[in-house]
DRENDO-1510 file (C-alpha; in Angstrom, 1 decimal, always signed):
<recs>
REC; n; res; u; v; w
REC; 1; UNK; +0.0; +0.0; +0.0 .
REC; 2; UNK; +3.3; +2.4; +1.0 .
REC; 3; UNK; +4.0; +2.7; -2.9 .
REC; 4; UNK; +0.9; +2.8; -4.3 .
REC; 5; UNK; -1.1; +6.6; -4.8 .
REC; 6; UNK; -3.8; +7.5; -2.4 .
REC; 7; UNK; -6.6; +8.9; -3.1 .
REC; 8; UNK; -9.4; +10.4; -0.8 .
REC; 9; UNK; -12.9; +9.9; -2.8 .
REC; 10; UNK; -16.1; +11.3; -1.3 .
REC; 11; UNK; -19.3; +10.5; -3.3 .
REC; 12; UNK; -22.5; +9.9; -1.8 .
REC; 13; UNK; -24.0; +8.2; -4.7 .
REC; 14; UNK; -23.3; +4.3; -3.8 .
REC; 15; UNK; -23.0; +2.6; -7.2 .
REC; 16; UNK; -20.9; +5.3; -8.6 .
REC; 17; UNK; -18.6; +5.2; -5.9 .
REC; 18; UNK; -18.1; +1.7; -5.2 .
REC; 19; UNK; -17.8; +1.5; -9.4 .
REC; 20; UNK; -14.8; +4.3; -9.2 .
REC; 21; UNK; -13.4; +2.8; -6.1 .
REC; 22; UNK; -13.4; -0.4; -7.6 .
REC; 23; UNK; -12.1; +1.0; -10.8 .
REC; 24; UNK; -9.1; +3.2; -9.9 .
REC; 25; UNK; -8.1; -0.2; -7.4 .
REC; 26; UNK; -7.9; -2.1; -10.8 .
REC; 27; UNK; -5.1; +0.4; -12.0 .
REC; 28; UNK; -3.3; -0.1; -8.5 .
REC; 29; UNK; -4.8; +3.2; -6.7 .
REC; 30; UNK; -5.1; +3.2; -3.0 .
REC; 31; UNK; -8.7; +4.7; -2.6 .
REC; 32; UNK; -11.0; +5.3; +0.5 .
REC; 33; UNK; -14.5; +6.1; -0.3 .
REC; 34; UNK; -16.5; +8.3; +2.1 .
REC; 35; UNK; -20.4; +8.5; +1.7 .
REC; 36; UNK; -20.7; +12.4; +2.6 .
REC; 37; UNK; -18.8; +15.5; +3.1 .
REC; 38; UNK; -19.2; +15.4; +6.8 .
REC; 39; UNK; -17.6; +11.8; +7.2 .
REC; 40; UNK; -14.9; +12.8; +4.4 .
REC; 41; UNK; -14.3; +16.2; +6.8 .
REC; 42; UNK; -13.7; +13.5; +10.1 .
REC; 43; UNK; -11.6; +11.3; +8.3 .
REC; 44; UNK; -9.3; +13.2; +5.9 .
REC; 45; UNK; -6.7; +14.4; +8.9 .
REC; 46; UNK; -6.1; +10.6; +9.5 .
REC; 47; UNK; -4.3; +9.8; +7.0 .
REC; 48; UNK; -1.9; +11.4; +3.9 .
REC; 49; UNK; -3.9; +11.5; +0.5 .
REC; 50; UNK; -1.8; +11.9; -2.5 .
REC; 51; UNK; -5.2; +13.5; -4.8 .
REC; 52; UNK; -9.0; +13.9; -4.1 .
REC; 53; UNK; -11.9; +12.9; -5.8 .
REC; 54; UNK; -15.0; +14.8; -4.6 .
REC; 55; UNK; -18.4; +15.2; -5.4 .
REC; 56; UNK; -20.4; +18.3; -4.9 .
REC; 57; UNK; -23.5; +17.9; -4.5 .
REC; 58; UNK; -23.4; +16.1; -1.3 .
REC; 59; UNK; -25.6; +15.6; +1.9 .
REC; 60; UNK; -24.4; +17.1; +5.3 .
REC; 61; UNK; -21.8; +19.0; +3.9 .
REC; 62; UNK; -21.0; +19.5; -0.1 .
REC; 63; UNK; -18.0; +19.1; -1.9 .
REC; 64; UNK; -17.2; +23.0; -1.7 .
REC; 65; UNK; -17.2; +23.5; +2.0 .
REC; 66; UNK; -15.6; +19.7; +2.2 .
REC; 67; UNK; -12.6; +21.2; +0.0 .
REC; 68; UNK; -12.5; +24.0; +2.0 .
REC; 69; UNK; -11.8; +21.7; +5.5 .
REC; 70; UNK; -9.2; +20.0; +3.3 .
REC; 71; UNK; -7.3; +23.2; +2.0 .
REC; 72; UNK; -6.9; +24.4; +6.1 .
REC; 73; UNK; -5.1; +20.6; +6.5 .
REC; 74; UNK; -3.1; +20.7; +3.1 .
REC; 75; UNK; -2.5; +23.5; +0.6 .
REC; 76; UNK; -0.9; +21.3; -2.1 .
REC; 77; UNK; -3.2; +18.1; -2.3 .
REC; 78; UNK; -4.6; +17.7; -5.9 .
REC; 79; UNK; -8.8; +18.3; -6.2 .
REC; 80; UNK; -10.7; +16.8; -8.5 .
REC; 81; UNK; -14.5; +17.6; -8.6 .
REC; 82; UNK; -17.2; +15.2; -10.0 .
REC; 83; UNK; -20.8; +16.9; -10.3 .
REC; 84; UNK; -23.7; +16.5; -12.6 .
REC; 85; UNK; -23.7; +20.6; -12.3 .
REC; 86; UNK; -22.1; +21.9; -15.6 .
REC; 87; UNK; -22.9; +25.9; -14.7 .
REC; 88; UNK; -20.5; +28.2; -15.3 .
REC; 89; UNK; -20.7; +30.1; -12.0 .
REC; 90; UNK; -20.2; +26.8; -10.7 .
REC; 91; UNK; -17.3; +25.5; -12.5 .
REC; 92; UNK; -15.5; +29.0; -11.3 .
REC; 93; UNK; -16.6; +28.4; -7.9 .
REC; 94; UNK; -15.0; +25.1; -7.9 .
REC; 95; UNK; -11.6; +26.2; -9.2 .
REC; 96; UNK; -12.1; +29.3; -6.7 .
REC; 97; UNK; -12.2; +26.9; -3.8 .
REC; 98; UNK; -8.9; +25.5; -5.5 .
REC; 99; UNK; -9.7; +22.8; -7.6 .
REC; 100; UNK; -7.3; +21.3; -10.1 .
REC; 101; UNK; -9.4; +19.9; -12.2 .
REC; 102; UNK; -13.4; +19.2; -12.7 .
REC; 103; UNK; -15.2; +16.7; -14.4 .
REC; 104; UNK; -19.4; +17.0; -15.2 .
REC; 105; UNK; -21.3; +13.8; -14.5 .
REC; 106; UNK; -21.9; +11.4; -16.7 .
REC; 107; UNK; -17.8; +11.1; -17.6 .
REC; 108; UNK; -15.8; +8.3; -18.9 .
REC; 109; UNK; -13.7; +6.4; -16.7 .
REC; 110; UNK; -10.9; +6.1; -18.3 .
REC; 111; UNK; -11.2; +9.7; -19.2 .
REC; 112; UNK; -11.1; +10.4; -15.1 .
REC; 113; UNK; -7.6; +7.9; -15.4 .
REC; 114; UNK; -5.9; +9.8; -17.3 .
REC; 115; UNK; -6.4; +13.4; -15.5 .
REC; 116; UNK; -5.2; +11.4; -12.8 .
REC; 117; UNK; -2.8; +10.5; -14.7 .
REC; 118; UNK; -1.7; +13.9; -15.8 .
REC; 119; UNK; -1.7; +15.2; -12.6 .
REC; 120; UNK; +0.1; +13.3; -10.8 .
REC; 121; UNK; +2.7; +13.6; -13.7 .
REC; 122; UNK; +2.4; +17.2; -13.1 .
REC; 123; UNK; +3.3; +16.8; -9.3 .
REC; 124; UNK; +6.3; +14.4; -9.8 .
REC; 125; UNK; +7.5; +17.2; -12.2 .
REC; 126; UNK; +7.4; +19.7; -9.8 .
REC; 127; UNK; +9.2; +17.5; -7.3 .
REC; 128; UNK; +12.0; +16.6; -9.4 .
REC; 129; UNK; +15.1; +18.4; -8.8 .
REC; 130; UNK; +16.8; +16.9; -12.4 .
REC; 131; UNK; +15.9; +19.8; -15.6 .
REC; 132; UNK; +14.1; +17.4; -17.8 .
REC; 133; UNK; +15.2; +17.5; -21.6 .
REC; 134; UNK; +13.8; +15.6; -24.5 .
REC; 135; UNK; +16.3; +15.3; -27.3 .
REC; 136; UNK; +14.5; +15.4; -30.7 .
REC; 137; UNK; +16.5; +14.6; -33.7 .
REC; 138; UNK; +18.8; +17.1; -33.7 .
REC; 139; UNK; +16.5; +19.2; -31.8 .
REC; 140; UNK; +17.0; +20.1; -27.3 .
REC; 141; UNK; +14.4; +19.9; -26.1 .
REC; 142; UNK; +14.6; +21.8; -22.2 .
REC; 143; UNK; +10.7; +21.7; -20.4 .
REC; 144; UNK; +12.1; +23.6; -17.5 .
REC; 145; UNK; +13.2; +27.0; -19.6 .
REC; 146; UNK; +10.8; +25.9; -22.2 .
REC; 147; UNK; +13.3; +26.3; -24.6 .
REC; 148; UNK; +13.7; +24.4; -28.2 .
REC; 149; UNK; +17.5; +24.4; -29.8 .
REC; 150; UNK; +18.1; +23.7; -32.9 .
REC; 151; UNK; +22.5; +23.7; -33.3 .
REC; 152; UNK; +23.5; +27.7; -32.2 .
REC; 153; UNK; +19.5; +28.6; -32.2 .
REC; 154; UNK; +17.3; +28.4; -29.7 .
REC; 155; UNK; +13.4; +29.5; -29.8 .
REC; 156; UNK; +11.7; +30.8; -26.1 .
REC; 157; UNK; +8.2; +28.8; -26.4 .
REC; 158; UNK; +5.1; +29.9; -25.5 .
REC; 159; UNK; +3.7; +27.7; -22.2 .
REC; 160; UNK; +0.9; +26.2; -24.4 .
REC; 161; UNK; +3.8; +25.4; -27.2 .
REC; 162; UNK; +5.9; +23.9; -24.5 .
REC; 163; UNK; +2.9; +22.1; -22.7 .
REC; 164; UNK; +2.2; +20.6; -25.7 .
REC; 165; UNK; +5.4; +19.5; -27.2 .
REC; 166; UNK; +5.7; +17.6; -23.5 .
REC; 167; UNK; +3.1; +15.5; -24.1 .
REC; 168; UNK; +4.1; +14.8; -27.5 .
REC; 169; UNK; +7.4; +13.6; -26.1 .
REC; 170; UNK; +6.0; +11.4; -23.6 .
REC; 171; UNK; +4.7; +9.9; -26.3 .
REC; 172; UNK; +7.2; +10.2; -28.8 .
REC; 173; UNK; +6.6; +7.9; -31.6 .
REC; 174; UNK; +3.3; +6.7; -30.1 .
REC; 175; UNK; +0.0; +8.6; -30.5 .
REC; 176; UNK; -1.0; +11.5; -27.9 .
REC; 177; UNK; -4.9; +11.0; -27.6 .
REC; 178; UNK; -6.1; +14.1; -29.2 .
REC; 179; UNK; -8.7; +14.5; -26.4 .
REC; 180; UNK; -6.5; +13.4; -23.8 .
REC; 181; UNK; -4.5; +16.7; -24.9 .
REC; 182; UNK; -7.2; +19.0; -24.8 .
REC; 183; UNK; -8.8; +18.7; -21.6 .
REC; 184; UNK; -5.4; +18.2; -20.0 .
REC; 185; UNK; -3.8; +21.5; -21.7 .
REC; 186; UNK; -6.6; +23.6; -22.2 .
REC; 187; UNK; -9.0; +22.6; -19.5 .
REC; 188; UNK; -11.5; +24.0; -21.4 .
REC; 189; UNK; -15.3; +24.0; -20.2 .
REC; 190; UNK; -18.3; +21.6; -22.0 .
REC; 191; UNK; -19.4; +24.6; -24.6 .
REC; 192; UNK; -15.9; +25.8; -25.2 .
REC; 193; UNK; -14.3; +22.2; -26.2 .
REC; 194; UNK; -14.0; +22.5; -29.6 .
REC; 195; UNK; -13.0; +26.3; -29.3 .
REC; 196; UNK; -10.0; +24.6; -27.7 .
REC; 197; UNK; -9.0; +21.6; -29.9 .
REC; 198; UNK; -9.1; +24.0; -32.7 .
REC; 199; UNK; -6.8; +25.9; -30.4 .
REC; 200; UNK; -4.6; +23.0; -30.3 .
REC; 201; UNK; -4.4; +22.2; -34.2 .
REC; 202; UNK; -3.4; +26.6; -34.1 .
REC; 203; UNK; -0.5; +24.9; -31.6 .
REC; 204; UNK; +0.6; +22.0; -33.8 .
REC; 205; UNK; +1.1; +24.0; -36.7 .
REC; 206; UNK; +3.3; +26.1; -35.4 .
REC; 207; UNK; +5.1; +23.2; -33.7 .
REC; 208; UNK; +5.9; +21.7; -37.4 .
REC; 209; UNK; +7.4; +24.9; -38.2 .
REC; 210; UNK; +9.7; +25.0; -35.2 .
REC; 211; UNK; +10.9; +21.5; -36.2 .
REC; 212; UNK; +11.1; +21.5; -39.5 .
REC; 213; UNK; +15.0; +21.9; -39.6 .
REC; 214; UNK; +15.3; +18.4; -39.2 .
REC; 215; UNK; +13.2; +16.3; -41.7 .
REC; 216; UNK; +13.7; +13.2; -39.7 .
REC; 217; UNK; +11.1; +14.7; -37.2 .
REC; 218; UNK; +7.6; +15.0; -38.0 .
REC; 219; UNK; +4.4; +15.3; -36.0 .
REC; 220; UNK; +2.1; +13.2; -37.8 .
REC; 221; UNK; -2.1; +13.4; -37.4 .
REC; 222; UNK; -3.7; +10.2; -36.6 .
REC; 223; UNK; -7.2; +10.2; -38.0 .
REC; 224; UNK; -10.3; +10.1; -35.0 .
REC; 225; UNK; -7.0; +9.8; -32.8 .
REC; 226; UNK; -4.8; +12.5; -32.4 .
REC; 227; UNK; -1.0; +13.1; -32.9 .
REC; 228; UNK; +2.2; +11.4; -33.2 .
REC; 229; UNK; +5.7; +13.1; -33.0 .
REC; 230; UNK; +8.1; +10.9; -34.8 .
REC; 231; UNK; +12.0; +11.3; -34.0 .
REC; 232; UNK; +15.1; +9.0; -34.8 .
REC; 233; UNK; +16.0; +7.0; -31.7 .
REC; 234; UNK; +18.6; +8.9; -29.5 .
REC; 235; UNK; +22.1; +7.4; -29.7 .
REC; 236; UNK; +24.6; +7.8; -26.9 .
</recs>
């Protein structure tokens, strides 16, 4: 259990839970399921959570105020809220209370996994003390100054540009899930989704450009998929 990541789910509805809790245990989560935001309240100072799952529309106390009693305990924990509420004002409200991300009910499992996922990527990041660099080609490739050299040139990228060209790295020469991509980057809200994936193809095309200097790399689309950055296998 020490090496596994723990996460503190509150969700009053029973079948859902149990179904996430369940779920996320399959993929080799840690997970304690609360029925309420008063029980969650009690029982989140027992115990270190590594990310938090909360619903928000819940009896005795909702998942507002519950996030609320959490940020007092710790400032840094990851939130994620489930709701069927898809309001603006309360989307805000939620990232006001410090959410980190917020997903509307019904959702895709696996689409929950992988904002897990890229959060707790996000976090390790953070924690790392090593620069990370992805060489591409002939290309540098350094995520910390967000800077892309090419020989004696070097281009200052744009945080979207650099967010972007991470997660094509990551997957370098498999495909980054185009959807995947856009909620995690953009973050965008229900109505403004494809505002931002059309955002993102803006993002892609400029990316070609900054790499076209070697022809060995190409980012290639992958039709109802998403993207693939090809790059010659680094030799040391």
């Amino acid at each position: 259990m020490d090496d596994k990541i723990k996460i503190f789910m509150c969700e009053d509805d029973e079948n859902l839970g149990s179904l996430l809790s369940e779920y996320l245990q399959t993929k080799d989560f840690y997970v304690d399921l609360f029925p309420d935001g008063d029980a969650g309240s009690k029982a989140f100072p027992n115990k270190k959570y590594d990310l938090c799952i909360l619903d928000v529309m819940m009896p005795k106390k909702d998942g507002f105020s519950l996030a609320q009693d959490i940020r007092k305990i710790d400032h840094e924990v990851p939130i994620i809220f489930l709701t069927a509420k898809n309001m603006k004002e309360d989307v805000l409200e939620g990232f006001k209370v410090g959410a980190d991300d917020y997903m509307t009910k019904p959702f895709n499992m696996q689409e929950l996994l992988l904002r897990i996922e890229a959060i707790m990527r996000r976090i390790t990041g953070k924690k790392s003390k090593e620069v990370p660099c992805y060489q591409i080609g002939k290309y540098v490739f350094d995520t910390h100054k967000q800077i892309l050299a090419f020989g004696d040139t070097s281009t200052k990228l744009t945080t979207k540009e650099s967010d972007l060209l991470v997660y094509l790295c990551i997957n370098m020469n498999d495909i980054l899930d185009r959807e995947f991509a856009v909620n995690t980057i953009w973050k965008p809200h229900q109505d403004f989704y494809q505002f931002a994936a059309r955002s993102m193809d803006v993002y892609i095309t400029k990316l070609r450009k900054l790499l076209k200097a070697d022809p060995r790399v190409e980012i290639m689309n992958v039709h109802g998929k998403g993207y693939k950055l090809i790059a010659p296998p680094v030799v040391d």
